[in-house]
N, C-alpha and C positions, 0 to 999 in steps of 0.2 A: 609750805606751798609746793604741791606738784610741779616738778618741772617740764619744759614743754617735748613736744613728741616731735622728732624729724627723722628722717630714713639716716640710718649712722654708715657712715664709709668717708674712705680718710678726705681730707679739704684737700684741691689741686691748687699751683698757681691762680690768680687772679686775671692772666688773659690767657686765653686759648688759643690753640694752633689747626685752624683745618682746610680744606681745599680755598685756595681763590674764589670769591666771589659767592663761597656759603655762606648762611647765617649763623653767627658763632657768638658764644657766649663772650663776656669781656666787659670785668667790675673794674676797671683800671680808673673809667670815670664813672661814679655812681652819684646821682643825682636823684632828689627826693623830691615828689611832688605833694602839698598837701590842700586838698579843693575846701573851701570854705564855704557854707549856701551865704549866709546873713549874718550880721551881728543883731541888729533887733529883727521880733520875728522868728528866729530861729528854733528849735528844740521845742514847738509846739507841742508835745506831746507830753511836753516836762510842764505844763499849764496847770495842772492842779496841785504839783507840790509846789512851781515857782511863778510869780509873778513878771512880765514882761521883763523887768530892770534887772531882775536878778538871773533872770534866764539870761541878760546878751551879756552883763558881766562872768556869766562862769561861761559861755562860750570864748568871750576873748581872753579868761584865765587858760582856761584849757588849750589854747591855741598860742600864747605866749609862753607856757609849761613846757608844751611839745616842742616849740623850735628851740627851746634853753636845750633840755634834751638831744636835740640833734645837733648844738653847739657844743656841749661838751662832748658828745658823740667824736667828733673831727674826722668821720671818714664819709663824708658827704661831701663832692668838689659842689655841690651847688645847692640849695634850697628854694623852691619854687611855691609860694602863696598863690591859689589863685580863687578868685571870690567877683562876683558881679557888685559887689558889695565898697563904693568908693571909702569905706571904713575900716575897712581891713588891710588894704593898702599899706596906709601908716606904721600900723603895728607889726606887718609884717618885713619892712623895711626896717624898723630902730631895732629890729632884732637880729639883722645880718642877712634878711633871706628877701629874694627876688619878687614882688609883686607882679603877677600876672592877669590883668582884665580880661576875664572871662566873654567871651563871645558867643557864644554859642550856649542854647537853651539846656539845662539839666546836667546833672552829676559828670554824666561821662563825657559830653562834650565839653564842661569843665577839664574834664583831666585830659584829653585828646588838647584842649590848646596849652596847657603847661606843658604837657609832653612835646611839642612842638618847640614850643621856648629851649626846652630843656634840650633836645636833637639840635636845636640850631646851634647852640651852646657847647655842643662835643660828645652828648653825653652817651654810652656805651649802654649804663644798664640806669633802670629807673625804680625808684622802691614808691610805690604809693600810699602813703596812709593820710586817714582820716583824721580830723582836728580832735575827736570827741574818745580820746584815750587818755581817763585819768590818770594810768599808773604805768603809762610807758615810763622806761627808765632806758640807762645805757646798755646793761645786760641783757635786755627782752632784742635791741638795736643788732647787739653782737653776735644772740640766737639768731637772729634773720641771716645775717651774714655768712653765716658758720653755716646756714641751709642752704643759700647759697654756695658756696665752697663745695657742700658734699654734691650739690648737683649737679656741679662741673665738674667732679672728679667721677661721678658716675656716669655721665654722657658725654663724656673725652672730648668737652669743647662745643657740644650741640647746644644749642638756645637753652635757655632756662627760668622757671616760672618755678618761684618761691609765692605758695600761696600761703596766708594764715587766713585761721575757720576765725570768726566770730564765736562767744561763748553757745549763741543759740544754734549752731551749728548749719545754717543755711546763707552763711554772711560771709563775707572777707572782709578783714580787719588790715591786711597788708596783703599789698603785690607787689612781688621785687621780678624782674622780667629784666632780659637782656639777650637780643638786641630788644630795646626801649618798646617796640613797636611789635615785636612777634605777635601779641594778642592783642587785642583790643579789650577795653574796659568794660564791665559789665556788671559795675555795682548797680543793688537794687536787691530785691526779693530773687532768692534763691541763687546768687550773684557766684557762692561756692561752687555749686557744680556747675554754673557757668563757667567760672574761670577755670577749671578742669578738666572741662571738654574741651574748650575752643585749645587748651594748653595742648591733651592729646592729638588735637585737631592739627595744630602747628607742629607736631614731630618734636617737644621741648620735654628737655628733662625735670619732671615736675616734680617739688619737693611740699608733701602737705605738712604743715607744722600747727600743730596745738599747743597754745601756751596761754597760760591765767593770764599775764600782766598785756601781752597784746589782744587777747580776747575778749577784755571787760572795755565794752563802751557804753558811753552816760549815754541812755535816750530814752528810758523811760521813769514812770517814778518808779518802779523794782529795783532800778538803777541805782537811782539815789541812795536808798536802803540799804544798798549791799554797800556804799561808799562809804568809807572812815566819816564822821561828821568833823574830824578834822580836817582832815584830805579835804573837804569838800568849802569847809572857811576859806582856805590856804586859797584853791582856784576861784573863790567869787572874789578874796581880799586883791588879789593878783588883778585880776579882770578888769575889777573899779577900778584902781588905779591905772591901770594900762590904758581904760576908754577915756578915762579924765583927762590923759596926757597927748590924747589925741585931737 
């Protein structure tokens, strides 16, 4: 497997030192937000390979995967669920991570109120991902970090925005930003070069990283096909039981 692409220059400390009252980079408290739409209902577009049942079980495997993942991970001060969805809740609390009730209509206003929780909380820098990454692991976790690091050593301390491309290359798959707040969110269609203007737009040192195991998300049947048919038992086996115990 190809490994992923970021700009290479050496990693600096983890907080940085610049004028009073600038906006400065600073991983010291890195908190994770991950927006959930639904458990039933969801991955509509997975409807002709999976049935209703099977589609909300492999979204709560997939979403129970990911935060086991960010638990052995342990360089996250916080984990932030957030879902209109009073079922997700659950699951995302018996897994160690913060449930956040979405208020506000759609993806981003989703991640504008976890981000909120998250700043109320302490937090310095925010990684954002998606619930729908089968093959996140801890090393894909550590690449992010390690793009971060070369960012701050490239920008002596100036804000920074770690974007990762989605495979189809007009997506984001992760946003790591710090301070929490320099951009604003703007997943959706063509959401990559949105996050990459408004990044230029904020003066932040921006790291673009390509990588297979953060780029692959399940949302279509092409999806599923390219999935181990193991891999893919493992998050529906996962899922049922996690919804049962809810």
């Amino acid at each position: 497997m190809a490994g992923p692409y970021h700009g290479g220059v050496a990693a600096s400390p983890r907080h940085s030192r610049q004028a009073s009252g600038s906006p400065h980079a600073d991983l010291t408290s890195l908190h994770v937000v991950v927006p959930v739409r639904t458990l039933a209902g969801g991955k509509a577009r997975l409807g002709e390979a999976l049935d209703a049942e099977e589609r909300q079980g492999l979204i709560a495997g997939m979403l129970r995967d990911e935060l086991a993942v960010l638990a052995a991970w342990g360089l996250a001060t916080a984990i932030h669920v957030v879902s209109p969805d009073p079922e997700v809740g659950p699951l995302a609390t018996a897994s160690g991570a913060h449930a956040v009730v979405q208020v506000g209509d759609g993806l981003n206003e989703a991640i504008r109120d976890a981000r909120a929780a998250a700043m109320g909380d302490g937090a310095t820098a925010l990684l954002i991902l998606p619930a729908d990454l089968p093959m996140l692991d801890v090393p894909a976790l550590d690449r992010l970090l390690d793009a971060a690091d070369a960012a701050m050593a490239a920008g002596t301390g100036a804000p920074l925005a770690v974007i990762a491309a989605a495979d189809a290359r007009d997506g984001t798959n992760a946003l790591l930003l710090s301070p929490p707040d320099i951009i604003e969110p703007h997943f959706g269609p063509g959401s990559l070069e949105a996050h990459l203007r408004a990044a230029r737009d904020a003066h932040a040192t921006v790291q673009l990283v390509v990588d297979p195991v953060v780029g692959f998300d399940l949302d279509t049947p092409a999806d599923l096909v390219r999935l181990d048919p193991a891999r893919l038992a493992e998050l529906e086996a996962l899922g049922a039981a996690s919804v049962a115990s809810v």
